[in-house]
N, C-alpha and C positions, 0 to 999 in steps of 0.2 A: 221695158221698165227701167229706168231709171236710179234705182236702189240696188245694193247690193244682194243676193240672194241670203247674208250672212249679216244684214244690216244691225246695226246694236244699236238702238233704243235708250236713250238715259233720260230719266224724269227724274221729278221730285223723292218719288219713292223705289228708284233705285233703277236697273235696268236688266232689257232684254233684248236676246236677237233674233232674226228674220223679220221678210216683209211681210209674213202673217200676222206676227205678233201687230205688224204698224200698222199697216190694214185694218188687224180691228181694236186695234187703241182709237185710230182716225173715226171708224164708224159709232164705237161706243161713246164716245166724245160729243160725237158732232161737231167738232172743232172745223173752223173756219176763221183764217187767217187774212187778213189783210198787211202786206207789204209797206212799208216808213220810209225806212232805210238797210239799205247792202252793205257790206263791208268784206271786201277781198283780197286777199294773197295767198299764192303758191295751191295750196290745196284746202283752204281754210275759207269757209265763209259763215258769217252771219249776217242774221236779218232780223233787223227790228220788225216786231209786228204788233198790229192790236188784233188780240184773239179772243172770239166768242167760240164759249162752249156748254155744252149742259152740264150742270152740277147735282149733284146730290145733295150737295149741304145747301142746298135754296129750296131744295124737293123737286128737284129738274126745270126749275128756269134759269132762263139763260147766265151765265157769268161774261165777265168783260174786265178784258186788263193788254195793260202793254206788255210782251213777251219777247225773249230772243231765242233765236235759234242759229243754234251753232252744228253744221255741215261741214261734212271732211268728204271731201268729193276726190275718187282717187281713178283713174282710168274710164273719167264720164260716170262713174258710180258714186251714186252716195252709199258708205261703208261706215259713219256714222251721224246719229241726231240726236242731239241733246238740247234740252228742253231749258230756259232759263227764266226766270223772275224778273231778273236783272239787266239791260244791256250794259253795262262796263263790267258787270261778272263773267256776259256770254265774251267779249272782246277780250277778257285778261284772259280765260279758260284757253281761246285760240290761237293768244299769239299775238293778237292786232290790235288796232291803236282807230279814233277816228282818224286818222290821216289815211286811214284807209279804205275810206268813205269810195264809194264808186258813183 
Protein backbone atom coordinates (compact mmCIF):
# COMPACT_ATOMS: atom_id res chain seq x y z
CA UNK A 1 0.00 0.00 0.00
CA UNK A 2 1.08 3.07 -0.79
CA UNK A 3 -0.24 5.36 2.14
CA UNK A 4 1.02 5.63 5.18
CA UNK A 5 -0.32 3.43 8.06
CA UNK A 6 -0.85 6.92 10.12
CA UNK A 7 -2.00 8.73 6.88
CA UNK A 8 -4.10 12.26 7.94
CA UNK A 9 -6.89 12.95 5.92
CA UNK A 10 -7.80 16.91 5.69
CA UNK A 11 -11.31 17.89 3.95
CA UNK A 12 -13.50 20.44 4.01
CA UNK A 13 -14.71 19.59 7.42
CA UNK A 14 -11.77 19.06 9.06
CA UNK A 15 -9.57 15.89 9.48
CA UNK A 16 -8.40 12.40 10.15
CA UNK A 17 -5.96 9.69 10.24
CA UNK A 18 -5.32 6.20 9.05
CA UNK A 19 -5.92 4.34 5.64
CA UNK A 20 -9.17 3.08 7.30
CA UNK A 21 -10.60 6.20 7.94
CA UNK A 22 -9.46 6.87 3.67
CA UNK A 23 -10.62 3.78 2.63
CA UNK A 24 -14.04 4.49 3.57
CA UNK A 25 -14.22 8.08 3.00
CA UNK A 26 -13.15 6.77 -0.78
CA UNK A 27 -16.00 3.97 -0.67
CA UNK A 28 -18.57 6.28 0.97
CA UNK A 29 -18.01 8.93 -1.57
CA UNK A 30 -17.80 7.04 -4.50
CA UNK A 31 -15.38 9.54 -5.57
CA UNK A 32 -13.62 9.10 -8.84
CA UNK A 33 -10.96 11.23 -9.97
CA UNK A 34 -9.76 12.02 -13.15
CA UNK A 35 -5.98 13.60 -13.36
CA UNK A 36 -5.47 17.60 -15.35
CA UNK A 37 -2.53 18.46 -14.07
CA UNK A 38 0.63 17.41 -11.51
CA UNK A 39 2.61 19.66 -9.91
CA UNK A 40 5.93 18.57 -8.08
CA UNK A 41 8.82 19.34 -5.71
CA UNK A 42 10.97 17.72 -3.07
CA UNK A 43 8.02 15.91 -1.17
CA UNK A 44 5.09 17.97 -2.29
CA UNK A 45 2.63 17.13 -4.91
CA UNK A 46 -0.61 18.28 -6.32
CA UNK A 47 -3.03 17.39 -8.74
CA UNK A 48 -5.56 19.11 -10.44
CA UNK A 49 -8.43 16.93 -10.92
CA UNK A 50 -12.11 16.84 -12.00
CA UNK A 51 -13.99 14.70 -9.38
CA UNK A 52 -17.28 13.03 -9.36
CA UNK A 53 -18.79 11.94 -6.41
CA UNK A 54 -22.22 11.04 -4.75
CA UNK A 55 -23.83 13.72 -2.79
CA UNK A 56 -26.26 13.98 -0.29
CA UNK A 57 -27.32 17.40 -1.00
CA UNK A 58 -28.60 16.31 -4.66
CA UNK A 59 -30.31 13.09 -2.76
CA UNK A 60 -27.18 10.88 -3.96
CA UNK A 61 -26.70 11.80 -7.64
CA UNK A 62 -23.85 12.49 -8.89
CA UNK A 63 -21.71 15.84 -8.19
CA UNK A 64 -18.84 17.25 -10.33
CA UNK A 65 -16.22 19.96 -9.88
CA UNK A 66 -12.64 20.62 -10.55
CA UNK A 67 -10.59 19.73 -7.24
CA UNK A 68 -6.91 19.53 -5.98
CA UNK A 69 -5.13 17.41 -4.18
CA UNK A 70 -2.35 18.15 -2.13
CA UNK A 71 0.14 14.94 -1.24
CA UNK A 72 3.16 14.94 1.01
CA UNK A 73 4.75 11.65 -0.13
CA UNK A 74 7.74 11.00 2.32
CA UNK A 75 9.82 7.48 2.07
CA UNK A 76 7.48 6.28 -1.15
CA UNK A 77 4.48 6.86 1.51
CA UNK A 78 1.78 9.14 1.32
CA UNK A 79 1.68 10.54 5.04
CA UNK A 80 -0.61 13.16 4.09
CA UNK A 81 -3.99 14.32 1.74
CA UNK A 82 -5.69 17.17 1.70
CA UNK A 83 -8.71 17.86 -0.15
CA UNK A 84 -9.06 21.33 -1.96
CA UNK A 85 -11.71 23.41 -3.79
CA UNK A 86 -9.23 25.48 -5.13
CA UNK A 87 -5.91 24.69 -7.21
CA UNK A 88 -3.77 28.03 -6.44
CA UNK A 89 -5.10 27.36 -2.72
CA UNK A 90 -3.97 23.59 -3.09
CA UNK A 91 -0.34 25.02 -4.72
CA UNK A 92 0.14 28.02 -1.96
CA UNK A 93 -1.07 25.37 0.92
CA UNK A 94 2.32 23.25 -0.53
CA UNK A 95 4.72 25.37 -1.35
CA UNK A 96 4.57 25.35 -5.22
CA UNK A 97 4.02 27.61 -7.83
CA UNK A 98 2.90 26.51 -11.66
CA UNK A 99 6.42 26.52 -12.60
CA UNK A 100 6.18 23.47 -11.22
CA UNK A 101 4.09 22.03 -13.59
CA UNK A 102 5.51 18.37 -14.43
Amino acid sequence: MLSDPNIEIIGPRGSAFGREVLRAWLERAGLKLTTLHVFARDEHVVIAQQGVWQSAETGGLPSQANVASHFVVIDRHVTSYARFDDLVVALKAAGLTEADLC
